[in-house]
C-alpha atoms as an extended CHARMM CRD file, in Angstrom:
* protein
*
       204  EXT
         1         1  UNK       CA             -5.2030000000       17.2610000000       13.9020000000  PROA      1               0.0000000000
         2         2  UNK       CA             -1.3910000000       16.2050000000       14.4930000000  PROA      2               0.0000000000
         3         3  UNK       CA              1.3120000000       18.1180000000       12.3910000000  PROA      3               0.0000000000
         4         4  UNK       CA              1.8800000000       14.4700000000       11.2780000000  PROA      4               0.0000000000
         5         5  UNK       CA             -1.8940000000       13.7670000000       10.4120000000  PROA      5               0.0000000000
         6         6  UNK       CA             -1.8650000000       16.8070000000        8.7730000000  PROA      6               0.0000000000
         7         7  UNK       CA              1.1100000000       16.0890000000        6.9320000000  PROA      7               0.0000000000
         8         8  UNK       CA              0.0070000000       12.7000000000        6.2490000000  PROA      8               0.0000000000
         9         9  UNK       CA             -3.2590000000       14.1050000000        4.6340000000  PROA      9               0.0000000000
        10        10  UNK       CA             -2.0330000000       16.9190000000        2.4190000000  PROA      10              0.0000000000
        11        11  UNK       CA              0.4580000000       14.1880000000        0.5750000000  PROA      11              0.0000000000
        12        12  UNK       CA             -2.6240000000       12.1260000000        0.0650000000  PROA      12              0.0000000000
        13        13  UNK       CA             -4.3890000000       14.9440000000       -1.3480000000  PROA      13              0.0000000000
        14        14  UNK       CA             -1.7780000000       14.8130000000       -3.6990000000  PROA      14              0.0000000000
        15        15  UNK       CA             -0.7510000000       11.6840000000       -4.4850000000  PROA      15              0.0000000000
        16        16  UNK       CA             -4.6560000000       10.7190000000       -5.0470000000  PROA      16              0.0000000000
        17        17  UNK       CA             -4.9070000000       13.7270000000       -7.6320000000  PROA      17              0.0000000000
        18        18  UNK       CA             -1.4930000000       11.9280000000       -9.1300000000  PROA      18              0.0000000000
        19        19  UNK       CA             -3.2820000000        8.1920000000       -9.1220000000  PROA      19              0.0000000000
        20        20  UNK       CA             -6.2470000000        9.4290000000      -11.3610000000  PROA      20              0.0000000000
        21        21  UNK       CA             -4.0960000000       10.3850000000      -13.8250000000  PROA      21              0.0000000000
        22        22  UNK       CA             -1.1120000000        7.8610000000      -13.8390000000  PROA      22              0.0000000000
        23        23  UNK       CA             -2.7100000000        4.8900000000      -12.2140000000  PROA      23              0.0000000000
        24        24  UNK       CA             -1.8080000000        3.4310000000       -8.7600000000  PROA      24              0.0000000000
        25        25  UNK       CA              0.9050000000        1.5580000000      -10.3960000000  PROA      25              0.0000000000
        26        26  UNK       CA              2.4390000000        4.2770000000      -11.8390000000  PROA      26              0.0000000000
        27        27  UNK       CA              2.5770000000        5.9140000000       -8.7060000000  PROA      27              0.0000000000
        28        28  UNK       CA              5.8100000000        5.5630000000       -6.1330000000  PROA      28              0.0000000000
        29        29  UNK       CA              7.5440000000        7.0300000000       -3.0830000000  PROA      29              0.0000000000
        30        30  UNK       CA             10.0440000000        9.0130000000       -5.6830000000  PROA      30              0.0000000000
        31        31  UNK       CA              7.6120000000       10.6340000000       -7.5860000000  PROA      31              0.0000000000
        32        32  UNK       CA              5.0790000000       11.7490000000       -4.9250000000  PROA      32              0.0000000000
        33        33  UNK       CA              8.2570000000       13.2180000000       -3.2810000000  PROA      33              0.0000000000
        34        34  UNK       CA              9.3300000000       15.0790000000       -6.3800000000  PROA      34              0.0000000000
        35        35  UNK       CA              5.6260000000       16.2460000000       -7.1070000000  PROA      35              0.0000000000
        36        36  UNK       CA              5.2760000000       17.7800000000       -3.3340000000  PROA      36              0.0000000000
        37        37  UNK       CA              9.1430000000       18.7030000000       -3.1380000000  PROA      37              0.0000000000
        38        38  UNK       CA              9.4950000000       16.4020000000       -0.3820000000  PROA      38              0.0000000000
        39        39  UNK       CA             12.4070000000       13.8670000000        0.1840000000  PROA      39              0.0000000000
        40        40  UNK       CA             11.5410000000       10.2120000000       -0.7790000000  PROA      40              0.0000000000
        41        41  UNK       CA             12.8220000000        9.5420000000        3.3580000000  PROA      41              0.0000000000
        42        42  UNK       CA              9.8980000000       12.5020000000        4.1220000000  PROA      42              0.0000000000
        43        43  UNK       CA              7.2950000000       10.4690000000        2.3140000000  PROA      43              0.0000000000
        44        44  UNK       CA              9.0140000000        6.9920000000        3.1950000000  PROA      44              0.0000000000
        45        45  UNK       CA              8.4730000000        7.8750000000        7.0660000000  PROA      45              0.0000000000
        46        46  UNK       CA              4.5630000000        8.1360000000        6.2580000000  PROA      46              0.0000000000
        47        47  UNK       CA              3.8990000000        5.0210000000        4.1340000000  PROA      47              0.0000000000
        48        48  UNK       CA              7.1360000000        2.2030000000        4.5930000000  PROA      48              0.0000000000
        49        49  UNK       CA              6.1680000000        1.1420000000        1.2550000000  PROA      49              0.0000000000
        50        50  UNK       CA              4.5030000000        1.3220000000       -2.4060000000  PROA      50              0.0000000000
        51        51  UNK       CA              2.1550000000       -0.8490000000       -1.6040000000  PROA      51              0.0000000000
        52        52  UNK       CA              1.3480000000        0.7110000000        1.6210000000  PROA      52              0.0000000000
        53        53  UNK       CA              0.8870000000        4.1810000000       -0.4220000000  PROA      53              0.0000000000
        54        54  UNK       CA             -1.1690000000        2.6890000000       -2.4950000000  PROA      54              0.0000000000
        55        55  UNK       CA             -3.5030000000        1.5050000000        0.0100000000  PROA      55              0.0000000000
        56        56  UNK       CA             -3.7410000000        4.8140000000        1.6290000000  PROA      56              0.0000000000
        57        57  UNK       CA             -4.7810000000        6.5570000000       -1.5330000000  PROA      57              0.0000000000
        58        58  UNK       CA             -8.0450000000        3.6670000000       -2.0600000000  PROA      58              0.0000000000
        59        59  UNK       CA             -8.4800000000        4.5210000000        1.3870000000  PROA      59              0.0000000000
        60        60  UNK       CA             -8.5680000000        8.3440000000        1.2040000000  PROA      60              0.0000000000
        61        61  UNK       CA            -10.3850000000        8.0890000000       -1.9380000000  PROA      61              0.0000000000
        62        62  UNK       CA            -12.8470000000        6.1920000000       -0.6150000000  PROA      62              0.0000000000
        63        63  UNK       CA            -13.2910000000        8.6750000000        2.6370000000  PROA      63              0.0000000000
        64        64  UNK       CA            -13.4820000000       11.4690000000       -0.0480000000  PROA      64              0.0000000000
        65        65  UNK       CA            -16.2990000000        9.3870000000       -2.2160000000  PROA      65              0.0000000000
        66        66  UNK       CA            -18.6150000000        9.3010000000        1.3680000000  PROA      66              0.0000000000
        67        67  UNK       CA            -17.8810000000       12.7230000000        1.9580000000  PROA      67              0.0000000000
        68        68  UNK       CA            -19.0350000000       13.6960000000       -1.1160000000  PROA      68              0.0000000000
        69        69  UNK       CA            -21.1330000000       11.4000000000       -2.3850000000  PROA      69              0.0000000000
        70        70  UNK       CA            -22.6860000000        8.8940000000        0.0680000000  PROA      70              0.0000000000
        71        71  UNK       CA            -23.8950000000       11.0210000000        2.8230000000  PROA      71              0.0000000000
        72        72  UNK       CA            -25.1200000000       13.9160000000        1.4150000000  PROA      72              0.0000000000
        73        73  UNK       CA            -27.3410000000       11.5980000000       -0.3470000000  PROA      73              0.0000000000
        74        74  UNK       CA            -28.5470000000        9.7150000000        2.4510000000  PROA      74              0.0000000000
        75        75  UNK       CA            -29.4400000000       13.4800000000        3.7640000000  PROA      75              0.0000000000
        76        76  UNK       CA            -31.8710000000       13.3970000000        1.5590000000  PROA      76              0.0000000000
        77        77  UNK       CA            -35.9010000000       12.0590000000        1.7980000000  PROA      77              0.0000000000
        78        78  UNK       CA            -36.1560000000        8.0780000000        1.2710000000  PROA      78              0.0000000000
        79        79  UNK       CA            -36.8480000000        6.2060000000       -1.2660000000  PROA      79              0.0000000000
        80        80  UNK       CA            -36.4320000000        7.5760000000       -4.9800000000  PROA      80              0.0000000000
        81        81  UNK       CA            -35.6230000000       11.1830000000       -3.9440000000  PROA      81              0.0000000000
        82        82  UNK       CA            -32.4910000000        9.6430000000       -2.5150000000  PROA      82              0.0000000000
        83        83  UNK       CA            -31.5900000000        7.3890000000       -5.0680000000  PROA      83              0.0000000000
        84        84  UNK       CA            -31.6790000000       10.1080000000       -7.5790000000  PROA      84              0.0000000000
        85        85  UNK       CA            -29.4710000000       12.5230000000       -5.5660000000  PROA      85              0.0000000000
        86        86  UNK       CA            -26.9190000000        9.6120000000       -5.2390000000  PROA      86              0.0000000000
        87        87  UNK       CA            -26.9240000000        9.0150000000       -8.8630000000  PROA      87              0.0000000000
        88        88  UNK       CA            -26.6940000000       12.8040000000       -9.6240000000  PROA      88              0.0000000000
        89        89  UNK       CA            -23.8380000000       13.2030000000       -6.6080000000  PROA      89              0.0000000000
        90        90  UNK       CA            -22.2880000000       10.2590000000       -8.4020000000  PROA      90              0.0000000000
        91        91  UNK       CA            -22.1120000000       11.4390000000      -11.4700000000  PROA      91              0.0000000000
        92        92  UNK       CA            -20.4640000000       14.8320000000      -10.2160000000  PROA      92              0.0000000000
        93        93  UNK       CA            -17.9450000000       12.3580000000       -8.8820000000  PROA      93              0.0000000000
        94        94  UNK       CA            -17.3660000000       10.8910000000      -12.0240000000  PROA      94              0.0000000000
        95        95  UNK       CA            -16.6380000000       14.2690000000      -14.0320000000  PROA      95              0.0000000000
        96        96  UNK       CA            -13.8930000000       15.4630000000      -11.8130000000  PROA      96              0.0000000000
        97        97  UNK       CA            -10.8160000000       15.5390000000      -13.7330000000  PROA      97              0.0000000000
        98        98  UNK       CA             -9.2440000000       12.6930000000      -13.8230000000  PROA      98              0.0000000000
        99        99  UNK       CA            -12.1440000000       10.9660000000      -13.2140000000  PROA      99              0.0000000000
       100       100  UNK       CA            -12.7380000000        7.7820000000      -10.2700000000  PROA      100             0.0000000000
       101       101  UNK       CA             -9.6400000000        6.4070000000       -8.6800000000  PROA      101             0.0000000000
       102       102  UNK       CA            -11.6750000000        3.1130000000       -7.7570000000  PROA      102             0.0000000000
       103       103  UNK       CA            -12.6450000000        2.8150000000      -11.4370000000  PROA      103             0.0000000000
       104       104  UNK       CA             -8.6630000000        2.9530000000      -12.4760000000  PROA      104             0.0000000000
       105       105  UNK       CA             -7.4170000000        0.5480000000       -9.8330000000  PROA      105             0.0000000000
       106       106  UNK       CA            -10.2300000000       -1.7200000000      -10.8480000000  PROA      106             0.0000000000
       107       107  UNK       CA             -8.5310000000       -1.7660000000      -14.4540000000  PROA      107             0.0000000000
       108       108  UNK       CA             -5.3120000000       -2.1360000000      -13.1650000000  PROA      108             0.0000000000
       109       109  UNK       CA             -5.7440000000       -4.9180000000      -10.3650000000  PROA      109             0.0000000000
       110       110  UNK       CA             -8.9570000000       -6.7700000000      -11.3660000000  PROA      110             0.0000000000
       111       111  UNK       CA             -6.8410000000      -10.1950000000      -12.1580000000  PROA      111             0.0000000000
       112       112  UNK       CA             -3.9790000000       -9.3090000000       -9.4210000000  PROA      112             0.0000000000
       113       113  UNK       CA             -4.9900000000      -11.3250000000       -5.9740000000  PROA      113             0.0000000000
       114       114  UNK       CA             -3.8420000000       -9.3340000000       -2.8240000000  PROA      114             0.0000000000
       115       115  UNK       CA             -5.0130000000       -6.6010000000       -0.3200000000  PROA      115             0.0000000000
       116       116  UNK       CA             -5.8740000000       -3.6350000000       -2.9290000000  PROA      116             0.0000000000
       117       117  UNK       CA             -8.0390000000       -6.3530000000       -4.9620000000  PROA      117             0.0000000000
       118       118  UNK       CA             -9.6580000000       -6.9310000000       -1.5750000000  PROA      118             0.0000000000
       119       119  UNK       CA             -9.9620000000       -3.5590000000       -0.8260000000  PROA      119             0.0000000000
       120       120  UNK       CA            -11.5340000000       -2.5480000000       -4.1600000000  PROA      120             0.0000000000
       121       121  UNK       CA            -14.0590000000       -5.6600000000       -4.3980000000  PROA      121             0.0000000000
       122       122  UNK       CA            -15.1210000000       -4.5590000000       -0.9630000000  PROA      122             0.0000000000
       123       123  UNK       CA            -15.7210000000       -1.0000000000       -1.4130000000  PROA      123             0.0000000000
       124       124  UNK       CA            -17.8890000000       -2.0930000000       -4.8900000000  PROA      124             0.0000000000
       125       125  UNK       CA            -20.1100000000       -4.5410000000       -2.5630000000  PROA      125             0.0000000000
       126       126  UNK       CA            -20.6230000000       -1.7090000000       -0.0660000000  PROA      126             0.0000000000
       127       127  UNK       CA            -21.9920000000        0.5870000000       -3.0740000000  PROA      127             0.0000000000
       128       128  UNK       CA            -24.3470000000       -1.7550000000       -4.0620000000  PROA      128             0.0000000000
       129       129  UNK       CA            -25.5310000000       -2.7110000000       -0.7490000000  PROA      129             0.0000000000
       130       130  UNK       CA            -25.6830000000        0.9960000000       -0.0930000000  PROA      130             0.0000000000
       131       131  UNK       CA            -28.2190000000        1.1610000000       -3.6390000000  PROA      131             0.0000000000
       132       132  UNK       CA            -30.1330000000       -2.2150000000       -2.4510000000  PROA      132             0.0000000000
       133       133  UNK       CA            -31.1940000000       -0.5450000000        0.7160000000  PROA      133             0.0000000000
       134       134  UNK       CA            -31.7850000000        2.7040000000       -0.4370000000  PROA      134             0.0000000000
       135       135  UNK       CA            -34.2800000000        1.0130000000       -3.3210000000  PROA      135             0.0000000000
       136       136  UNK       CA            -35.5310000000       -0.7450000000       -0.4950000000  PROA      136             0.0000000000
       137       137  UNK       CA            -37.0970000000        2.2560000000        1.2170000000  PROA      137             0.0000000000
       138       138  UNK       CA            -38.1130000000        3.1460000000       -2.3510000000  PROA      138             0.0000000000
       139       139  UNK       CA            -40.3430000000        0.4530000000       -1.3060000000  PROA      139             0.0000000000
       140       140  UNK       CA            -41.1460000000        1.0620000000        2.2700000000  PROA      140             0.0000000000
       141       141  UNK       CA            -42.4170000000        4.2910000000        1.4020000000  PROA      141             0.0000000000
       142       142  UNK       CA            -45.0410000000        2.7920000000       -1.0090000000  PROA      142             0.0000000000
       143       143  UNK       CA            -43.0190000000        4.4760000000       -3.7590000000  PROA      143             0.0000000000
       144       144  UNK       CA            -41.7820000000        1.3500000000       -5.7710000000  PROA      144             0.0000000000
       145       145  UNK       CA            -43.7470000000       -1.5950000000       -6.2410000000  PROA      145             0.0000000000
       146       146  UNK       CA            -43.6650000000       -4.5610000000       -3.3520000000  PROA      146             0.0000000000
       147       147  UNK       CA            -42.4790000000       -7.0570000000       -5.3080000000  PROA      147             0.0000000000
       148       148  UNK       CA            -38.9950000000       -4.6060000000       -6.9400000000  PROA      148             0.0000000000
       149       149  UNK       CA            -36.3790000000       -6.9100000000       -6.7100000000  PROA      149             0.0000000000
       150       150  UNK       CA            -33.7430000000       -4.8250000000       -5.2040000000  PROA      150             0.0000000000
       151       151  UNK       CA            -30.3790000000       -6.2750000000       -6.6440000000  PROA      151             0.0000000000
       152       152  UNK       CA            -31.8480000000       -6.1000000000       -9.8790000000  PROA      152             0.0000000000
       153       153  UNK       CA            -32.1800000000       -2.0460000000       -9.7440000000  PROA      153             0.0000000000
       154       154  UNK       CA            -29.0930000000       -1.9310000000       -7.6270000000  PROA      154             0.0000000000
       155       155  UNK       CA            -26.9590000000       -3.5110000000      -10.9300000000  PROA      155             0.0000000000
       156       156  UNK       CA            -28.9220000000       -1.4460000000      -13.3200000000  PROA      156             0.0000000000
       157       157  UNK       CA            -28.6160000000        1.9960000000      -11.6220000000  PROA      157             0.0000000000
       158       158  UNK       CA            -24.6810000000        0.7850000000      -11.2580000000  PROA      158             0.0000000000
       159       159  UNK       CA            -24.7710000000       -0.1330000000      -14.7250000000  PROA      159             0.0000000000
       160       160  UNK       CA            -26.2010000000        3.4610000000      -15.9710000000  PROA      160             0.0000000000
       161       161  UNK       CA            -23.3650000000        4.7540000000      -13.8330000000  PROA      161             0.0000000000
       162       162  UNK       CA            -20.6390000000        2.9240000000      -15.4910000000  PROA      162             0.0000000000
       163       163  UNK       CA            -22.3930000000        3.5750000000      -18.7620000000  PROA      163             0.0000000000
       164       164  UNK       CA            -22.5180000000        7.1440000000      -18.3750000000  PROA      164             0.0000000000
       165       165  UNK       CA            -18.4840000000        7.2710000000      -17.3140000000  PROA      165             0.0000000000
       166       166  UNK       CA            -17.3330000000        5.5670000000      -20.4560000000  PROA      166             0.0000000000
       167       167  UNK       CA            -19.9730000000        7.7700000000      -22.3190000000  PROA      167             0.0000000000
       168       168  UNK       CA            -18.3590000000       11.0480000000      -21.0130000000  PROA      168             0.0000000000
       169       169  UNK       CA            -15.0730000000       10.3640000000      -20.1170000000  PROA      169             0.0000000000
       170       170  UNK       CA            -14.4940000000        8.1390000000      -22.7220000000  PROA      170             0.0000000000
       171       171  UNK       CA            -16.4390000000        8.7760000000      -25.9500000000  PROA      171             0.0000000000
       172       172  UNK       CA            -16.3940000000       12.4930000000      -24.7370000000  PROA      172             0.0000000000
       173       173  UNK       CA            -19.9170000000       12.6530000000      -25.7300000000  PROA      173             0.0000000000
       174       174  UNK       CA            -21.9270000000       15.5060000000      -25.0640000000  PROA      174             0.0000000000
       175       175  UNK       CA            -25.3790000000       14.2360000000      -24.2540000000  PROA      175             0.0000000000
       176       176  UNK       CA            -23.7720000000       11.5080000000      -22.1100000000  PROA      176             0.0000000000
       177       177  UNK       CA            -25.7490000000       13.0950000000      -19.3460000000  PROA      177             0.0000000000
       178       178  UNK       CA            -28.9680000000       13.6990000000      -20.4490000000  PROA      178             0.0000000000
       179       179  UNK       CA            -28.8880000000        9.6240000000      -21.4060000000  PROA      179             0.0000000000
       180       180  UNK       CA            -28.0910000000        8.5820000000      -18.3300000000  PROA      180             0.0000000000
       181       181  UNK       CA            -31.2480000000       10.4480000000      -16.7100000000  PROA      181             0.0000000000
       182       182  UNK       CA            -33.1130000000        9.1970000000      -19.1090000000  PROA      182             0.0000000000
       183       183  UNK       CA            -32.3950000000        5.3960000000      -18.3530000000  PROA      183             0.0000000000
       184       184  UNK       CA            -32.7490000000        5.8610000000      -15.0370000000  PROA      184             0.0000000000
       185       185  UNK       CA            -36.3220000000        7.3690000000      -15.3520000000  PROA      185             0.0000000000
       186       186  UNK       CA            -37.4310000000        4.5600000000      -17.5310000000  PROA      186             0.0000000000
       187       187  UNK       CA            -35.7900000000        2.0550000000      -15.0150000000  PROA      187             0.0000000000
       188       188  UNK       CA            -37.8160000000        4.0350000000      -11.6410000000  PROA      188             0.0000000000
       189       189  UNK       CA            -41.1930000000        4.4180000000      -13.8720000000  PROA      189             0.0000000000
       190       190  UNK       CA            -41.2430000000        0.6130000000      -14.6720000000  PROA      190             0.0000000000
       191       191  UNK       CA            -41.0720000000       -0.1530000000      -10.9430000000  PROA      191             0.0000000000
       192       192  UNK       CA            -42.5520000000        2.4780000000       -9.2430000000  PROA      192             0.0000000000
       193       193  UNK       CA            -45.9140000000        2.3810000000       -7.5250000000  PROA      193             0.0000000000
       194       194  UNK       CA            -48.7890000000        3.0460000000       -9.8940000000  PROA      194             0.0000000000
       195       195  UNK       CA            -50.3370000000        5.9740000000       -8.1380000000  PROA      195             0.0000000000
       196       196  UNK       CA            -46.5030000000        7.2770000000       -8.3290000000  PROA      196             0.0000000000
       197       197  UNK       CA            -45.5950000000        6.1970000000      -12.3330000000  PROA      197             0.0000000000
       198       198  UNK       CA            -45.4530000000        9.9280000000      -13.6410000000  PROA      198             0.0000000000
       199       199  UNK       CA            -44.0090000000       11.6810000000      -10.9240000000  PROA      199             0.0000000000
       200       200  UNK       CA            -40.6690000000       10.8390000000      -10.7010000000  PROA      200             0.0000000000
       201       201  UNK       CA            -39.3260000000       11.9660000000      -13.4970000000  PROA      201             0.0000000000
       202       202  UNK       CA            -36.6130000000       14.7730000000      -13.5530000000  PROA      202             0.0000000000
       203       203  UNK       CA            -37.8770000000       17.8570000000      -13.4700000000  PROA      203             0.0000000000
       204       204  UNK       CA            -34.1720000000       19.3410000000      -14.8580000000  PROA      204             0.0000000000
């Protein structure tokens, strides 16, 4: 990597850590500089604009998000062995401190028309066609019933995600968790297979 890449990649590490706390709107050239002791012209030269920061950070978070989320559950066997280690990845995710960038910017830009409103409804379409086709081997494999309909358990198992991060991060409450598993073993036994109905369920 380039002194500049590198550069370029340890302000982002930064200024992402910055965004879950403050917001992407809250975050500018002037105070990533002051935060990384680095003159607004050092960080200027990297990103031209706010706008163009902010980008980078959805960006970086979302490289960060496949890094740790997506691929190490698509390492895993198909069908609901993988969905559950994407749910359980994703709710690591979730927990950090600070909690998901995406989820933020969502808040903030959600009504706002422009690139990062792109950006963010693009990256949400990509997670649930990443769930529809993981459910889908869920039925390939004989493990979920032939007739699942896919974007139905894709919005509920994003639905028990975004459940589970008000839940925790939110109402701060302690079995927020343990509910979440629970939903999604009621949602996998009512379509699974039903040579395969008791033994999916989490084991702990």
């Amino acid at each position: 990597m380039r002194k500049g890449d590198h550069t370029r990649q340890a302000i982002l590490e930064v200024a992402v850590r910055m965004a879950r706390y403050s917001g992407l709107s809250g975050l500018t050239i002037g105070s990533l500089a002051a935060a990384i002791d680095m003159s607004k012209s050092g960080v200027y030269a990297h990103f031209k604009s706010k706008e163009a920061l902010q980008m980078a950070c959805m960006e970086y978070n979302g490289e960060q998000f496949i890094a740790e989320v997506i691929r190490p559950a698509l390492s895993k066997p198909r069908g609901v062995a993988r969905l559950r280690a994407l749910l359980e990845l994703w709710m690591r995710w979730y927990a950090q401190p600070g909690g998901c960038l995406h989820l933020a910017a969502i808040s903030e830009f959600d009504d706002l028309p422009g690139p990062l409103n792109a950006k963010m409804v693009a990256d949400q379409k990509d997670m649930l066609d990443t769930l529809k086709q993981i459910v889908a081997t869920g039925v390939s494999e004989g493990e979920l019933r032939g007739d699942v309909d896919t974007v139905q358990i894709a919005q509920e198992v994003f639905g028990i995600m975004l459940s589970y991060n008000w839940m925790h991060r939110i109402l701060a409450e302690p079995d927020a968790d343990k509910r979440a598993w629970v939903a999604f073993d009621r949602l996998v036994e009512s379509q699974a297979a039903r040579e395969d109905s008791q033994r999916f369920q989490r084991t702990s």
